[in-house]
C-alpha positions in Angstrom: -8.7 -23.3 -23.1 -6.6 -20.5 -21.4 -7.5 -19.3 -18.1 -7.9 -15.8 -16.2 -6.2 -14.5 -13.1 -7.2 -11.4 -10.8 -4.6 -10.2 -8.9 -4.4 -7.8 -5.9 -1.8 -5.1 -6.0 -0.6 -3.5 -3.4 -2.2 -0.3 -2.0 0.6 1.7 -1.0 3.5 0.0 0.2 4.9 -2.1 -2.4 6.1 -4.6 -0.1 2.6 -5.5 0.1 2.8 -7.9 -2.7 2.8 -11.8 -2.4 5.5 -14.1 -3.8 2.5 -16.2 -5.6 0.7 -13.0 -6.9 4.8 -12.3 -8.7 4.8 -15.5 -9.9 1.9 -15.9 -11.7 2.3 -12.4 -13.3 6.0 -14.0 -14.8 4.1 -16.9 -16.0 1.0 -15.7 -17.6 1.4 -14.1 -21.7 -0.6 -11.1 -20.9 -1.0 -8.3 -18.1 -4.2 -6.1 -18.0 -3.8 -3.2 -15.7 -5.9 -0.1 -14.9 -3.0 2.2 -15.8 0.1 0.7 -17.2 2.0 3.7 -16.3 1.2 3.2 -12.3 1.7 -0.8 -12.7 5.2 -0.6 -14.6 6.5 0.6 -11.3 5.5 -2.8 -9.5 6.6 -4.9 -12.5 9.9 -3.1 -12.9 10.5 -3.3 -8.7 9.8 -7.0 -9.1 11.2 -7.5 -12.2 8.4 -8.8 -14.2 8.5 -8.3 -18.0 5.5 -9.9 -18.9 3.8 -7.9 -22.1 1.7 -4.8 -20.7 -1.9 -3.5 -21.8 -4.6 -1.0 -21.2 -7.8 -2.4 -19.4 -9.8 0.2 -17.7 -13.7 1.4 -17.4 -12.9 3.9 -20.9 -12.4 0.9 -22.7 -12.9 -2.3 -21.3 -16.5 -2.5 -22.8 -14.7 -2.5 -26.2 -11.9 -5.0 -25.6 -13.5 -7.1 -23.5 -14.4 -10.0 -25.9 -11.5 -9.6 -27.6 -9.8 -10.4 -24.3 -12.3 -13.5 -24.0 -11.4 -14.7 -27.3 -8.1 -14.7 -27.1 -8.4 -16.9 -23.7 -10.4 -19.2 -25.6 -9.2 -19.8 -29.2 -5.6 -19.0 -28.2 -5.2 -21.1 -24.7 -3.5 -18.0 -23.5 -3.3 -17.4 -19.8 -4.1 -13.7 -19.0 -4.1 -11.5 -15.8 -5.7 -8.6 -14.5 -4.8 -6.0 -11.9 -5.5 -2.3 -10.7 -3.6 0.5 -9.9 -4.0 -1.2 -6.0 -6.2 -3.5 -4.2 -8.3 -6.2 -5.8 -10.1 -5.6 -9.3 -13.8 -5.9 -9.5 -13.9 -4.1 -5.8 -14.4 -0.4 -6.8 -12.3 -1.2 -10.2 -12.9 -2.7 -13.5 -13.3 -6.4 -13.5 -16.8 -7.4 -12.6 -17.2 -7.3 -16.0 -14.5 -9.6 -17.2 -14.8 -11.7 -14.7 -18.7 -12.2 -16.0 -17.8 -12.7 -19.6 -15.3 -15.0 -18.4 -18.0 -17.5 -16.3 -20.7 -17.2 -19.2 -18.0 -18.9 -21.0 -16.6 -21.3 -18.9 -13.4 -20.0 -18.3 -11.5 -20.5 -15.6 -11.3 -17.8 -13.1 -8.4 -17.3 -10.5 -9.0 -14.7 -7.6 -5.4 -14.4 -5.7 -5.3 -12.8 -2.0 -3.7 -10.1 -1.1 -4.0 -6.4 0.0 -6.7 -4.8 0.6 -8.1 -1.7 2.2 -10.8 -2.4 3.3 -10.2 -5.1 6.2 -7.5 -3.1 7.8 -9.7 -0.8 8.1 -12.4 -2.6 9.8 -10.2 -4.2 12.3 -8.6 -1.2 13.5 -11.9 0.9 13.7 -12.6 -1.4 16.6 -16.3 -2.1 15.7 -17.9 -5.0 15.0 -16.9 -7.1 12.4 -19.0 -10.5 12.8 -21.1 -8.8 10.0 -20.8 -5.9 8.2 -21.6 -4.2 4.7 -19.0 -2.6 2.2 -20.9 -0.1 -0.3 -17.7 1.5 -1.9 -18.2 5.1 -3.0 -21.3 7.0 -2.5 -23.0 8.4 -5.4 -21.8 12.4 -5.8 -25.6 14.0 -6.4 -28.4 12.3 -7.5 -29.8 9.8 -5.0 -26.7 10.2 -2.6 -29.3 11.8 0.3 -32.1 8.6 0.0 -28.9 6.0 -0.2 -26.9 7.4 2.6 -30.1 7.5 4.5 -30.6 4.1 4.0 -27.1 3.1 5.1 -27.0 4.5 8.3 -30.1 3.1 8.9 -28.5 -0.7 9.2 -27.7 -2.8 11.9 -24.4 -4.0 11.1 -21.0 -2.1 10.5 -20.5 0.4 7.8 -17.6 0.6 5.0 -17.6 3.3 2.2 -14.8 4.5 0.4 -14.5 8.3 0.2 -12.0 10.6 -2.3 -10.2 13.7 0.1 -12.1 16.1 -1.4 -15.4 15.4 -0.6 -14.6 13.7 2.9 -15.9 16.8 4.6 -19.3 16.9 2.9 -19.7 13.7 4.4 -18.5 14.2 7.6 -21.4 16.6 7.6 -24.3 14.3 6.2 -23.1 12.1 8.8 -23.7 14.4 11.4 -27.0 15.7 10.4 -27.8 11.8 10.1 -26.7 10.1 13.4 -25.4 13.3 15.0 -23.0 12.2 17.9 -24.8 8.9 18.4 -22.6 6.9 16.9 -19.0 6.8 16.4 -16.9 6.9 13.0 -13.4 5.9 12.3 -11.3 7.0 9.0 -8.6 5.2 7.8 -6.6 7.5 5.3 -3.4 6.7 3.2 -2.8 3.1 4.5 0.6 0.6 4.3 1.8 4.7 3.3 4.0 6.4 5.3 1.6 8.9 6.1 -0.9 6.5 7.2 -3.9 7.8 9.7 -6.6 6.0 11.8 -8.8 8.0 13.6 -12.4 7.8 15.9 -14.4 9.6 16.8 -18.0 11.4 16.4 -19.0 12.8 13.1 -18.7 16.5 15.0 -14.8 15.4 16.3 -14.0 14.1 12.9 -15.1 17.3 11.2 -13.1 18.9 13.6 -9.9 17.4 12.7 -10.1 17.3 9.2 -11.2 20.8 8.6 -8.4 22.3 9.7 -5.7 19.9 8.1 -5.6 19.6 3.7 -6.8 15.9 3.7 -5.0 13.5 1.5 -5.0 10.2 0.2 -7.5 7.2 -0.4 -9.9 7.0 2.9 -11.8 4.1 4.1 -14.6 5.2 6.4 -16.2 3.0 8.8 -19.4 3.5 10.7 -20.5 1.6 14.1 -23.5 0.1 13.2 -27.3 1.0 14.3 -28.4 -0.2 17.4 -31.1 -3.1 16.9 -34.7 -1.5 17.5 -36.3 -3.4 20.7 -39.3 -5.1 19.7 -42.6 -4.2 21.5 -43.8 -7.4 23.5 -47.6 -7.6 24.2 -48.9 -8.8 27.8 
């Protein structure tokens, strides 16, 4: 039986990329990618010429036991990666990778780079414990799940698009006001790369008058810890 590899991709710098991560992309018959047009640039800068195919959310429902069969009945070795970061983390793969278990193939999750943990660590908040819930729904039930989020006691990650970074900024600050801090990480490894802190009100600031760009990572300081009532 074949086996099935995830690989990390880089998320903007393309030196970002780990001599194992090349490697097993030479060696396996098959590479899945989100959008072969963005991944040829890695594979031609690394000069991997391993055969390249379509695998994203428009059609991964369809080809996905196709891809499971071919692992089994074909003993082919078969890799996945996104246009950057790790797949199954805001990107198609969960559902591979689930096929893949219910029929006991092997499953290979590489490290590599990532934008969430940069993120984290430079924000300066906690990080013993924290919660990643990726992209926020854009209408319905966004109010009762942000709500809900700010609402924990450990450190915060979402992953925001530019062009609704501002509507956040502003839920955020009709939520926890100027109570606790924020910090956005925006177009990271890049050469434009941006870490900022502040309030929700100082963060709205800034980016309102600048045209905001680029993947963002935003990281909230967690809720403090309600004090329990102690009876005499």
């Amino acid at each position: 039986m074949g086996e099935i590899f995830i690989i990390p991709t880089p998320i903007g710098n393309l030196g970002d990329f780990t001599y194992r991560s090349k490697e097993t992309l030479i060696q396996v018959d098959k590479i899945y990618a989100e959008d072969t047009r963005t991944s040829k640039k890695l594979l031609v800068k690394y000069d991997i010429n391993t055969p390249l195919f379509s695998y994203h959310q428009h059609n991964e429902h369809k080809i996905v036991d196709t891809l499971i069969n071919e692992v089994k009945d074909k003993n082919l070795s078969i890799a996945l990666i996104s246009d950057a970061g790790t797949p199954g983390i805001s990107d198609p793969g969960f559902l591979l990778v689930n096929k893949a278990k219910e029929n006991n193939i092997n499953i290979y999750c590489l490290p590599g780079a990532t934008s969430i943990i940069p993120a984290i660590v430079q924000s300066g908040f906690a990080t013993d414990e924290f919660s990643f819930y990726g992209f926020l729904p854009h209408k319905k039930g966004r109010k009762n799940k942000l709500q809900n989020i700010t609402n924990q006691t450990t450190t915060i990650i979402l992953l925001e698009s530019p062009h609704r970074l501002l509507k956040l900024l502003k839920e955020l600050h009709d939520l926890i006001s100027n109570n606790r801090m924020v910090s956005i990480s925006r177009e990271l490894t890049k050469i434009h790369e941006e870490n900022i802190r502040g309030t929700a009100e100082e963060l709205l600031l800034h980016f309102s008058s600048k045209k905001v760009k680029g993947e963002i990572v935003v990281i909230i300081d967690k809720a403090p810890k309600q004090k329990k009532n102690v009876g005499i």
